[in-house]
PQR file with spaces between the fields and no chain letter, atoms N, CA, C, O and H, PARSE charges and radii, in Angstrom:
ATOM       1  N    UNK     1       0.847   -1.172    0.000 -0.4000 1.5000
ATOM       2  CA   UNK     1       0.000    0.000    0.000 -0.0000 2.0000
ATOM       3  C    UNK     1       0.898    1.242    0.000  0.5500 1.7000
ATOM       4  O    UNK     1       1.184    1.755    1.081 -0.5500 1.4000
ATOM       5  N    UNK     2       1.314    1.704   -1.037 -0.4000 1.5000
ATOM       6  CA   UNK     2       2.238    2.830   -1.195 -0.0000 2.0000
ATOM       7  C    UNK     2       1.279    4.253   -0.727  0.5500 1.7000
ATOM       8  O    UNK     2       0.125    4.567   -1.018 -0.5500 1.4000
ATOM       9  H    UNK     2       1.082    1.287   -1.915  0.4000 1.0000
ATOM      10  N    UNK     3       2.129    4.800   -0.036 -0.4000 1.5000
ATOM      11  CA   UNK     3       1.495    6.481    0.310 -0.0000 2.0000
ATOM      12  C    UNK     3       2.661    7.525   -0.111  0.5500 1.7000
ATOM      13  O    UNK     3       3.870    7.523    0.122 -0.5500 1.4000
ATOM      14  H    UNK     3       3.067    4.545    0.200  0.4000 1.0000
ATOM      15  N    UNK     4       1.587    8.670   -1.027 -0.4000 1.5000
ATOM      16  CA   UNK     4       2.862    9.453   -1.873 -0.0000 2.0000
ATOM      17  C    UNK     4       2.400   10.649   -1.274  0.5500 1.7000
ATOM      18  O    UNK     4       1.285   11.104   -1.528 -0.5500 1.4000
ATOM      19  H    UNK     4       0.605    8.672   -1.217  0.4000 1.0000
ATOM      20  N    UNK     5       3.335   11.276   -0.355 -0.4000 1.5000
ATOM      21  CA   UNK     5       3.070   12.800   -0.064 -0.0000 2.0000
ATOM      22  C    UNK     5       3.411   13.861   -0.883  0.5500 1.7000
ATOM      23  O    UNK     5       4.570   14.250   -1.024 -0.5500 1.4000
ATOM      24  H    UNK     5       4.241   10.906   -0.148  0.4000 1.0000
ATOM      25  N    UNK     6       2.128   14.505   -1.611 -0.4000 1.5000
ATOM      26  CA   UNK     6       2.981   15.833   -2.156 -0.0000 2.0000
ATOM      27  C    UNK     6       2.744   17.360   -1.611  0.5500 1.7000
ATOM      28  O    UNK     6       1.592   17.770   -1.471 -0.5500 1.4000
ATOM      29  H    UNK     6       1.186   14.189   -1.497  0.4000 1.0000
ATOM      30  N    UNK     7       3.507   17.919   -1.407 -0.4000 1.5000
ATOM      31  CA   UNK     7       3.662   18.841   -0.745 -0.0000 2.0000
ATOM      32  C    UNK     7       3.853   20.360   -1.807  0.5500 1.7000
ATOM      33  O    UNK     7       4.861   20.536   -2.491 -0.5500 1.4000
ATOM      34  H    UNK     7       4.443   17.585   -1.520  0.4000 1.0000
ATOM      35  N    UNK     8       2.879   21.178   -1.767 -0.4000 1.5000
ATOM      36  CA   UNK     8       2.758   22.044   -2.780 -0.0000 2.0000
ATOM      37  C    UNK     8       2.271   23.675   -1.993  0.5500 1.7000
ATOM      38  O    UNK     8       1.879   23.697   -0.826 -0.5500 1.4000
ATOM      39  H    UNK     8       2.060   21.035   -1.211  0.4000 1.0000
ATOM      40  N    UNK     9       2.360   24.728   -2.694 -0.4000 1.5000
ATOM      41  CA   UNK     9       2.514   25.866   -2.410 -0.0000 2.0000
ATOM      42  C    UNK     9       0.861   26.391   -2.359  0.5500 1.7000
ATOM      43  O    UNK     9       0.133   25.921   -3.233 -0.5500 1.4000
ATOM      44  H    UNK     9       2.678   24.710   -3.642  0.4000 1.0000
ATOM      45  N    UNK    10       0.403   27.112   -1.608 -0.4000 1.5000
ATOM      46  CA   UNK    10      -1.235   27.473   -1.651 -0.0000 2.0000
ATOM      47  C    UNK    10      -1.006   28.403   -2.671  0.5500 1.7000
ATOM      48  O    UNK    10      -0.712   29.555   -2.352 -0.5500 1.4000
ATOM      49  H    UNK    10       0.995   27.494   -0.898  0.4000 1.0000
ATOM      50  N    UNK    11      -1.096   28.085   -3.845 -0.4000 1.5000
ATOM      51  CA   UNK    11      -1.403   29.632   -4.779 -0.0000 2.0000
ATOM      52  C    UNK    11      -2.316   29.370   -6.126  0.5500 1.7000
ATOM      53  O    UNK    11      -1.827   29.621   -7.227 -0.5500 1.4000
ATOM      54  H    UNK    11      -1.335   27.149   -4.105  0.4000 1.0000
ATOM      55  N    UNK    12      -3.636   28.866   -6.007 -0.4000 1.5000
ATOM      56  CA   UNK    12      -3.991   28.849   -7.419 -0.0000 2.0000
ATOM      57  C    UNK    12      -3.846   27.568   -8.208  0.5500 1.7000
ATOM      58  O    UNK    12      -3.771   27.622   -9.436 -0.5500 1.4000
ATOM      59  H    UNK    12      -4.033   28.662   -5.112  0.4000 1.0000
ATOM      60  N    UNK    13      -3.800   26.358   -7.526 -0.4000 1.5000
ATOM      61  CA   UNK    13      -3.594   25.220   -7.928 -0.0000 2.0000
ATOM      62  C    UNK    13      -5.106   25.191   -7.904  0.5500 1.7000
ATOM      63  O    UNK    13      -5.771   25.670   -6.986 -0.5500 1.4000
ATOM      64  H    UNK    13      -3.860   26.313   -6.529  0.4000 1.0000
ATOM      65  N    UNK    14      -5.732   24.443   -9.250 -0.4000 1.5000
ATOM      66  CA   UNK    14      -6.744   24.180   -9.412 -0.0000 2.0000
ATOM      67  C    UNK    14      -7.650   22.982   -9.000  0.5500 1.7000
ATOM      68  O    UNK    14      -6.904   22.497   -8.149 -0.5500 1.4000
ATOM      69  H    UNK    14      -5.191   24.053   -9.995  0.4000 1.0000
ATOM      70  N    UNK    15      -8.487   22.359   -9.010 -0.4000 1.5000
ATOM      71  CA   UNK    15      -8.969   20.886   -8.543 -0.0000 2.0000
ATOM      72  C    UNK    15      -8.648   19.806   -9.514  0.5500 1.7000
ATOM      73  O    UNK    15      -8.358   18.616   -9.392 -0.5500 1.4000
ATOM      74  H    UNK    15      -9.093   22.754   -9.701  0.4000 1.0000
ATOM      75  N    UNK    16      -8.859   20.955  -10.935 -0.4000 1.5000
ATOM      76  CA   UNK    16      -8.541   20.101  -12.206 -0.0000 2.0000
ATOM      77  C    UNK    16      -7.151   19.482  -11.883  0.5500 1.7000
ATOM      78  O    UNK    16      -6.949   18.270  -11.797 -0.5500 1.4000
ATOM      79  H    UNK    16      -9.095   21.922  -11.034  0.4000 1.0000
ATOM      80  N    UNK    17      -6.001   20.679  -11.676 -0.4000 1.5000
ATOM      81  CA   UNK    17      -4.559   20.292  -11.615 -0.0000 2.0000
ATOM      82  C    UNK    17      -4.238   19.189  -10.709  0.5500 1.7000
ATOM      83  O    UNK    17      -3.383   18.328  -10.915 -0.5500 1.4000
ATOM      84  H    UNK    17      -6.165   21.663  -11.745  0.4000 1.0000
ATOM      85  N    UNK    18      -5.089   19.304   -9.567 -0.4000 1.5000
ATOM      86  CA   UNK    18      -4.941   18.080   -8.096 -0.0000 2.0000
ATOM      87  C    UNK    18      -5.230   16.772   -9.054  0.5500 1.7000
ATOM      88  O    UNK    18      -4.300   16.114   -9.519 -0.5500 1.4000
ATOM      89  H    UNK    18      -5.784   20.004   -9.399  0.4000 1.0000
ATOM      90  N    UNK    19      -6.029   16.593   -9.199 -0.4000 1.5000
ATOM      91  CA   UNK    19      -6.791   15.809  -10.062 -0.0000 2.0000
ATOM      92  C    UNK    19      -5.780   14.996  -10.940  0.5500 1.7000
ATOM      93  O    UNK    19      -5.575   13.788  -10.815 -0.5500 1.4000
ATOM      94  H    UNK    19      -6.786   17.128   -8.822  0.4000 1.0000
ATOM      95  N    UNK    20      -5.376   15.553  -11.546 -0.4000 1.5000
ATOM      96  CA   UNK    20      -4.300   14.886  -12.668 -0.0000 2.0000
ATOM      97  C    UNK    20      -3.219   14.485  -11.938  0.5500 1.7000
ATOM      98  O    UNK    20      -2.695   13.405  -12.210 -0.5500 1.4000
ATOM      99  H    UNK    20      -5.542   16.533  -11.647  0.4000 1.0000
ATOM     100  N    UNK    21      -2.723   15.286  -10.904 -0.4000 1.5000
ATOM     101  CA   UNK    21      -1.539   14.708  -10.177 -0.0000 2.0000
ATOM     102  C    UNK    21      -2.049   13.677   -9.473  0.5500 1.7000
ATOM     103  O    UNK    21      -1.489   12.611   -9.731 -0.5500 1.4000
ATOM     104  H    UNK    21      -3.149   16.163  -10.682  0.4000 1.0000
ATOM     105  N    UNK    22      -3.211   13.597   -8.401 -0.4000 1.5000
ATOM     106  CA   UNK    22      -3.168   12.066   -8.013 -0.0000 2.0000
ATOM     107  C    UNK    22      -3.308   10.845   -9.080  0.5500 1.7000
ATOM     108  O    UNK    22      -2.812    9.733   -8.899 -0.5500 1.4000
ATOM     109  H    UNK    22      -3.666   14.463   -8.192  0.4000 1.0000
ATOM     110  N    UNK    23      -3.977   11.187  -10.091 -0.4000 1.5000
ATOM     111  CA   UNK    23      -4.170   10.133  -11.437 -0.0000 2.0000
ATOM     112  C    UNK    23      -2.676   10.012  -11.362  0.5500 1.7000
ATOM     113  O    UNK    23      -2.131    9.091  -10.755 -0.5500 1.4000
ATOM     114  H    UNK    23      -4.380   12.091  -10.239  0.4000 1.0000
ATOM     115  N    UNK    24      -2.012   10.982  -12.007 -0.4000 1.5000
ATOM     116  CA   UNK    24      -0.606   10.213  -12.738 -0.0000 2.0000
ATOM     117  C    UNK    24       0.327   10.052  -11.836  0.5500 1.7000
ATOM     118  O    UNK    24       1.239    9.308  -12.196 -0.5500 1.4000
ATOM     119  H    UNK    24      -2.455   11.730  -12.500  0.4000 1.0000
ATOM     120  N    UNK    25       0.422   10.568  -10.613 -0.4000 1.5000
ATOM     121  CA   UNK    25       0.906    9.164   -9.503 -0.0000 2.0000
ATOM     122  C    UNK    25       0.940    8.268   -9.578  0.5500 1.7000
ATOM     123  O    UNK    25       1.984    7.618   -9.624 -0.5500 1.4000
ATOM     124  H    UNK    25      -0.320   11.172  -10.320  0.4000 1.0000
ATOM     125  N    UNK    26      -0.700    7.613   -9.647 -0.4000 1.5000
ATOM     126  CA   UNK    26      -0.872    6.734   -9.268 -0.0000 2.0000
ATOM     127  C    UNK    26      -0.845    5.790  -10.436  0.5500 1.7000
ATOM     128  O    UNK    26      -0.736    4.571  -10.303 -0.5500 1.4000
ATOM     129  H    UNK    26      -1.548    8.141   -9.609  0.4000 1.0000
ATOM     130  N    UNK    27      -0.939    6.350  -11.471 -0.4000 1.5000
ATOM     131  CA   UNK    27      -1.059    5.704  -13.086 -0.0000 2.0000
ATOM     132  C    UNK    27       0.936    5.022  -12.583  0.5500 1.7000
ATOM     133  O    UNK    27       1.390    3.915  -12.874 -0.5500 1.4000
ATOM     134  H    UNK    27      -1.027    7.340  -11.579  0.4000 1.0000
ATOM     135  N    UNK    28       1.501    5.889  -11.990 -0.4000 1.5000
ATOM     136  CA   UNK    28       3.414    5.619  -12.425 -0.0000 2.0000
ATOM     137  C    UNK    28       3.649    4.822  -11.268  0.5500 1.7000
ATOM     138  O    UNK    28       4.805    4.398  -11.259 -0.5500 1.4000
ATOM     139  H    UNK    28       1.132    6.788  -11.754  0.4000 1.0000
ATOM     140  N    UNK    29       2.708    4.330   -9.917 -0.4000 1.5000
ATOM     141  CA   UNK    29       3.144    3.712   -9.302 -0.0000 2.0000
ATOM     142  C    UNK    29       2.964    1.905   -9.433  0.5500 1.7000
ATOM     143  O    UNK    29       3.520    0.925   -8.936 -0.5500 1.4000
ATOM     144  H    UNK    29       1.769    4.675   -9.924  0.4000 1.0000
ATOM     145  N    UNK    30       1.540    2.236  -10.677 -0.4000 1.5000
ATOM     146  CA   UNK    30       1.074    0.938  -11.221 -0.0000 2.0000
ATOM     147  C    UNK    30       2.262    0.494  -12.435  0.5500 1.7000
ATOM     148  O    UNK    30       2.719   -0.624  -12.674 -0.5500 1.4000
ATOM     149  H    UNK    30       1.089    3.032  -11.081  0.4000 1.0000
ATOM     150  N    UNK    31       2.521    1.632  -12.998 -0.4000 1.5000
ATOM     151  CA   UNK    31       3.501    1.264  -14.193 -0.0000 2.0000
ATOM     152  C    UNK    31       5.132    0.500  -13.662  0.5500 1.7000
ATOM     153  O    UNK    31       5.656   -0.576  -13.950 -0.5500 1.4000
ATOM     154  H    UNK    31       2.150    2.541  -12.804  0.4000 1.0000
ATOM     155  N    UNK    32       5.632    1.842  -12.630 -0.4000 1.5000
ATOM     156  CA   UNK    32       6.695    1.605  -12.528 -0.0000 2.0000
ATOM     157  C    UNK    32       7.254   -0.120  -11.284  0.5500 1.7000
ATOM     158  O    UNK    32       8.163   -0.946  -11.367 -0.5500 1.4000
ATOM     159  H    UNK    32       5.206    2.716  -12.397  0.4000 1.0000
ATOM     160  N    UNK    33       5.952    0.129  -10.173 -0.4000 1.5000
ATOM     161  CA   UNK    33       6.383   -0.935   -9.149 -0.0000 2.0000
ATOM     162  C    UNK    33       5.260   -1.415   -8.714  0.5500 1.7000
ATOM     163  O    UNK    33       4.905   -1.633   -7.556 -0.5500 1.4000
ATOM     164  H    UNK    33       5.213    0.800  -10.106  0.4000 1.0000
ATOM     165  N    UNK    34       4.506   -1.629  -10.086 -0.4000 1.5000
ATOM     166  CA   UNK    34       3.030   -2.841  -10.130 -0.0000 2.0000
ATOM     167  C    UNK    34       2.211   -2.954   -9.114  0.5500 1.7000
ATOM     168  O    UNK    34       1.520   -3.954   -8.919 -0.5500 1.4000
ATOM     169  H    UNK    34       4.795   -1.451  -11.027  0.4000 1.0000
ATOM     170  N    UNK    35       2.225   -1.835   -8.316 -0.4000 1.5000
ATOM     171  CA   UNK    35       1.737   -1.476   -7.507 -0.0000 2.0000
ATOM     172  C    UNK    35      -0.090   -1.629   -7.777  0.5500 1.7000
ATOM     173  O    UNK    35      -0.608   -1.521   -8.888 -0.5500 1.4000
ATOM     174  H    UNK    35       2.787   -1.022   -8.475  0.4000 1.0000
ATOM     175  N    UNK    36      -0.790   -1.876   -6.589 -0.4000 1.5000
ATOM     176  CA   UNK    36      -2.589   -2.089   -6.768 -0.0000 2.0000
ATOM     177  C    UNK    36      -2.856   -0.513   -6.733  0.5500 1.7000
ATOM     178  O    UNK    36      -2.372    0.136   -5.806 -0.5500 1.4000
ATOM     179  H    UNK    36      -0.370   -1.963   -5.686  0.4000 1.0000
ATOM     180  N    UNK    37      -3.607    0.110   -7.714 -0.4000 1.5000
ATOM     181  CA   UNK    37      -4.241    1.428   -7.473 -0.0000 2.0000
ATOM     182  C    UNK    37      -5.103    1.636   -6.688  0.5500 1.7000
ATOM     183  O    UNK    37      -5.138    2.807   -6.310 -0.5500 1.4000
ATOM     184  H    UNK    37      -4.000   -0.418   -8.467  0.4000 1.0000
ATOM     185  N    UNK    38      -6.122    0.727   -6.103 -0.4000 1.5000
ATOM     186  CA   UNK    38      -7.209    0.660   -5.171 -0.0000 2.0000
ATOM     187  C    UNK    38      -6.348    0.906   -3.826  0.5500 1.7000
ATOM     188  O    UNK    38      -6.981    1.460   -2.928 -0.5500 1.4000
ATOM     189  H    UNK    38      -6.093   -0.224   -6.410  0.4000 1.0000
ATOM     190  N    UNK    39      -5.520    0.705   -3.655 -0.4000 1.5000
ATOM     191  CA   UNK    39      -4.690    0.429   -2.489 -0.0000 2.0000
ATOM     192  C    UNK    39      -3.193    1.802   -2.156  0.5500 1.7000
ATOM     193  O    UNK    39      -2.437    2.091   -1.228 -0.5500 1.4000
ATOM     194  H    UNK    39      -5.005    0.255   -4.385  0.4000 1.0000
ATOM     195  N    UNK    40      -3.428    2.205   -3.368 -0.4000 1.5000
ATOM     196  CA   UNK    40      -2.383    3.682   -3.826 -0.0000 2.0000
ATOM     197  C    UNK    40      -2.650    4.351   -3.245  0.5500 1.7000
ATOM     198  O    UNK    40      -3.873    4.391   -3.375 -0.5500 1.4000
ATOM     199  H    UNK    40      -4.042    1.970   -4.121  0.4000 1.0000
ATOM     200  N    UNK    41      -2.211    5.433   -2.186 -0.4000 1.5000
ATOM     201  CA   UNK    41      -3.001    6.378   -1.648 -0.0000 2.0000
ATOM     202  C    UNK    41      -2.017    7.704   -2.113  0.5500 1.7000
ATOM     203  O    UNK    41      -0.816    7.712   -1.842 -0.5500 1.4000
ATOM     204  H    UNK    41      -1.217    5.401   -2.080  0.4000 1.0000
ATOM     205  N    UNK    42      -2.659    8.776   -2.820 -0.4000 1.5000
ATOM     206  CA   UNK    42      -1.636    9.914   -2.588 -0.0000 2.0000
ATOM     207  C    UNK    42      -2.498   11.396   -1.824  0.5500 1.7000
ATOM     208  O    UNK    42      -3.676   11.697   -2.016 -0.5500 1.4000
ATOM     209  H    UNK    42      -3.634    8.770   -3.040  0.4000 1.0000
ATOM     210  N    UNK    43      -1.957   11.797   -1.347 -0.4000 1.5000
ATOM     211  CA   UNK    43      -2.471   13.142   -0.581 -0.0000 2.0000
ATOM     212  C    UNK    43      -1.725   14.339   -0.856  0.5500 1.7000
ATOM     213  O    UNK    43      -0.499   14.236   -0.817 -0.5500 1.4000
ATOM     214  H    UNK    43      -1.000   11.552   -1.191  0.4000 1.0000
ATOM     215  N    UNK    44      -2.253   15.496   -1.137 -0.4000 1.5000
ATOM     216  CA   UNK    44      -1.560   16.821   -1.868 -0.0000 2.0000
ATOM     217  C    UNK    44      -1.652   17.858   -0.628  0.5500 1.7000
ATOM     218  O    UNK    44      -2.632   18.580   -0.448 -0.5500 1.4000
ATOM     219  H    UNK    44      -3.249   15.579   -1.169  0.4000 1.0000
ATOM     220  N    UNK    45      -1.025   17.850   -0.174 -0.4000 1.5000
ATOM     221  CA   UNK    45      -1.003   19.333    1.304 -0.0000 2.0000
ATOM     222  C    UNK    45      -0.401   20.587    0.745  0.5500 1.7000
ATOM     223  O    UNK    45       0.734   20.815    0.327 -0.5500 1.4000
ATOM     224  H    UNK    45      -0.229   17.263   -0.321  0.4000 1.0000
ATOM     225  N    UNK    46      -1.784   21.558    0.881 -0.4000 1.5000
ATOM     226  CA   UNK    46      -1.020   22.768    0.084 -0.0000 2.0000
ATOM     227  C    UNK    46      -0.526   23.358    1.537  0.5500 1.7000
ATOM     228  O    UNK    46      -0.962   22.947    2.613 -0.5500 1.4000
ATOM     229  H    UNK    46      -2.707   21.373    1.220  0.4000 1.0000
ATOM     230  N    UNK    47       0.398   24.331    1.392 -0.4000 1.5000
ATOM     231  CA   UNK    47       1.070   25.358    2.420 -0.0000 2.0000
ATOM     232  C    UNK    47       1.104   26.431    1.834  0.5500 1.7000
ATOM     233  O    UNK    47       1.442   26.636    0.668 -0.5500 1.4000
ATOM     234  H    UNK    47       0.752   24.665    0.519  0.4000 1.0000
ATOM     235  N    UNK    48       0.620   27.449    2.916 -0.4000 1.5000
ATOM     236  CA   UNK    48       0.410   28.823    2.732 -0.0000 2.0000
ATOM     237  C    UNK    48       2.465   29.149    2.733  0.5500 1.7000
ATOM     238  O    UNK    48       3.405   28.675    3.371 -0.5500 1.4000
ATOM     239  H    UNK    48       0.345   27.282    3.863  0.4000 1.0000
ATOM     240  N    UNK    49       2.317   30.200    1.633 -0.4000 1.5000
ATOM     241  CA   UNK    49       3.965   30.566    0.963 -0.0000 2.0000
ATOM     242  C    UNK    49       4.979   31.116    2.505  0.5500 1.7000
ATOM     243  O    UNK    49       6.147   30.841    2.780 -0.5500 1.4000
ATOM     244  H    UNK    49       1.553   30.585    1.115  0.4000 1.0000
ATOM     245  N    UNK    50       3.997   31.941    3.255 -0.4000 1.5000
ATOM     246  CA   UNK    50       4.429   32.512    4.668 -0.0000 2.0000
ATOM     247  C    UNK    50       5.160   31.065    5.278  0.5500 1.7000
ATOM     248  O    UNK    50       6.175   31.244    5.952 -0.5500 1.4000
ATOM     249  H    UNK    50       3.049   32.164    3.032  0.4000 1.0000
ATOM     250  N    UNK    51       4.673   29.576    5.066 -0.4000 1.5000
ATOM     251  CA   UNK    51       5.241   28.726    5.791 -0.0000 2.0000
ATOM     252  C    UNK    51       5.972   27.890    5.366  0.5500 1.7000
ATOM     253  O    UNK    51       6.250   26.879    6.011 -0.5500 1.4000
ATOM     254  H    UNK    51       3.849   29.431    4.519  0.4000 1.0000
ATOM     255  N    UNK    52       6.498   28.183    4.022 -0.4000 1.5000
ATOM     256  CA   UNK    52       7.740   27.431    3.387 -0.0000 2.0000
ATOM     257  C    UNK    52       8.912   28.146    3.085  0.5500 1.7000
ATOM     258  O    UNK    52       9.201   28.908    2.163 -0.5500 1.4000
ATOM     259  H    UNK    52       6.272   29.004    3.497  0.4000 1.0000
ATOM     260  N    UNK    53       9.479   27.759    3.999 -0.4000 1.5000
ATOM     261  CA   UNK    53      10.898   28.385    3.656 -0.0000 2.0000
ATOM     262  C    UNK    53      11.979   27.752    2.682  0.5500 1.7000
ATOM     263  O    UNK    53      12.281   26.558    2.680 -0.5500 1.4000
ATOM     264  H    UNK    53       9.244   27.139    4.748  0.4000 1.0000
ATOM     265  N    UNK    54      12.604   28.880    1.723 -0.4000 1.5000
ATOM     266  CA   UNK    54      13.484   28.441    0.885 -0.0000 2.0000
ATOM     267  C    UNK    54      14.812   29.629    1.464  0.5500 1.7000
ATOM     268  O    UNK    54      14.691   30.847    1.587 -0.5500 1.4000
ATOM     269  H    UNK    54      12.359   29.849    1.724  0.4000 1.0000
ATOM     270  N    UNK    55      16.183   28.677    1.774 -0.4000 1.5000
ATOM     271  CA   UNK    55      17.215   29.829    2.085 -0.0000 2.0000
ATOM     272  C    UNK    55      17.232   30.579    2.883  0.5500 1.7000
ATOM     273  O    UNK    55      17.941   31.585    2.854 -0.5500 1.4000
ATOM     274  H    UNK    55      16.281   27.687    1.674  0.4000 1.0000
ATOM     275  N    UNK    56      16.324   30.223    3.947 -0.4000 1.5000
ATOM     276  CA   UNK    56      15.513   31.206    5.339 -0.0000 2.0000
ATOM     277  C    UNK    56      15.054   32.408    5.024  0.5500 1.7000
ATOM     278  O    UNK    56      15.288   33.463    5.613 -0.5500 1.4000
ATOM     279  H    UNK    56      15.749   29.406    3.971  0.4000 1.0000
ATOM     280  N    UNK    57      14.583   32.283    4.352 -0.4000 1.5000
ATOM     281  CA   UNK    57      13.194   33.298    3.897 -0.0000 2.0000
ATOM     282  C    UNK    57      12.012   32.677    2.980  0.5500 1.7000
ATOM     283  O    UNK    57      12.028   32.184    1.852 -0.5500 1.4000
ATOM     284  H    UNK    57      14.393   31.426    3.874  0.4000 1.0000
ATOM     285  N    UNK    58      10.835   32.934    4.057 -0.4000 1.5000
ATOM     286  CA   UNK    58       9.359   32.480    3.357 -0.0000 2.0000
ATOM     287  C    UNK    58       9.496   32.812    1.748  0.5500 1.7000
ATOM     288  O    UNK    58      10.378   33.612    1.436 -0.5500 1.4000
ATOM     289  H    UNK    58      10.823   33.335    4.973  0.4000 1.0000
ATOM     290  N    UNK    59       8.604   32.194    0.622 -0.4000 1.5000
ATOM     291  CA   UNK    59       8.069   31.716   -0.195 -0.0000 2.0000
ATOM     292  C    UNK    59       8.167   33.095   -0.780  0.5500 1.7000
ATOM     293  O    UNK    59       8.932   33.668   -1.556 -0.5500 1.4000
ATOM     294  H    UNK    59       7.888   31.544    0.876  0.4000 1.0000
ATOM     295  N    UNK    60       6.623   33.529    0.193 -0.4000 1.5000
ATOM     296  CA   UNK    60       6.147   35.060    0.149 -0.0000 2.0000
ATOM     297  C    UNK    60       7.273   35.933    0.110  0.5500 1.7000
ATOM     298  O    UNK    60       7.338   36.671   -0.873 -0.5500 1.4000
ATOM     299  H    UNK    60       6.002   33.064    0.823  0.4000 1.0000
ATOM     300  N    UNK    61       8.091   36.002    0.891 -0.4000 1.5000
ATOM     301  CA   UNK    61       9.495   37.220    0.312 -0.0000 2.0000
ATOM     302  C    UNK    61      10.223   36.842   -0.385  0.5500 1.7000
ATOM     303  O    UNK    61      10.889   37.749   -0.885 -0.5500 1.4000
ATOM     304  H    UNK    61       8.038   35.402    1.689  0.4000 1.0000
ATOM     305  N    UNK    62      10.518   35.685   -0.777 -0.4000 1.5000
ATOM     306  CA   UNK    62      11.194   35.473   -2.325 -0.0000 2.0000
ATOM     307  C    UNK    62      10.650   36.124   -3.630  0.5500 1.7000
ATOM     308  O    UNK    62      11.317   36.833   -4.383 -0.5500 1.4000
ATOM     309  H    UNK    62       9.977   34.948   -0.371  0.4000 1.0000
ATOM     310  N    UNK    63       9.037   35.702   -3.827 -0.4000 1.5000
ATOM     311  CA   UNK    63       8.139   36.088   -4.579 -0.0000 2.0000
ATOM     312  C    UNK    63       7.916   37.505   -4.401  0.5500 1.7000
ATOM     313  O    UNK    63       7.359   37.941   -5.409 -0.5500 1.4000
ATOM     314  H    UNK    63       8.495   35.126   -3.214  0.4000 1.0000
ATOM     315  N    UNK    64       8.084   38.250   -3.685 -0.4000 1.5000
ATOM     316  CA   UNK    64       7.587   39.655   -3.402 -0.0000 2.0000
ATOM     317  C    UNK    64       8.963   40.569   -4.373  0.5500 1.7000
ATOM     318  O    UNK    64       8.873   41.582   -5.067 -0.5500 1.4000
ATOM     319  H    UNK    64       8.536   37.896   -2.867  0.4000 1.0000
ATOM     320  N    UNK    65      10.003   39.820   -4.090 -0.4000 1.5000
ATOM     321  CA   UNK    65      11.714   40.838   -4.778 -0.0000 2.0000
ATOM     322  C    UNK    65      11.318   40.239   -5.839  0.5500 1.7000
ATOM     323  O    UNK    65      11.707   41.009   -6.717 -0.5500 1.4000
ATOM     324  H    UNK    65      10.077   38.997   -3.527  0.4000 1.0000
ATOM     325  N    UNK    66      10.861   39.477   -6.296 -0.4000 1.5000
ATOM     326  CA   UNK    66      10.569   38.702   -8.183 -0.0000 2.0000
ATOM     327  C    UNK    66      11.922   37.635   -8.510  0.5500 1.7000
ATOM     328  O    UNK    66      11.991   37.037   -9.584 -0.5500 1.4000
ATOM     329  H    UNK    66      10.546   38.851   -5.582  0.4000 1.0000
C-alpha cells in the first residue's frame, strides 16, 4: 500500500490540476512498481507561501523581490 506525499505551495492550484496529479501518480506507481491502485493512496497538502521556507526566507518574500 504505497502512500505518496505531495507537498505544494497554496497559490492557485486548481482541482482540475490536483486531479491529474493524483491520477498520474498513481497511473506511475502501477507502471513503474506494479503497484494495486485501489490500495495507492496519494495526498496533496497545500502550504500557505508565509510557511515554506526556501534559504531562510518564506516563499512570500522570495516572490515579493521577483
Amino acid at each position: 500500500m504505497p502512500y505518496v506525499n505531495i507537498k505544494i505551495t497554496r497559490d492557485g492550484v486548481t482541482a482540475e490540476q490536483k486531479a491529474r496529479l493524483i491520477k498520474g501518480v498513481t497511473d506511475l506507481l502501477v507502471e513503474v512498481l506494479d503497484k494495486n491502485p485501489a490500495t495507492s493512496m496519494v495526498v496533496i497538502d497545500e502550504v500557505e507561501t508565509d510557511n515554506w521556507g526556501i534559504g531562510g526566507e518564506s516563499v512570500t518574500l522570495r516572490r515579493q523581490r521577483g
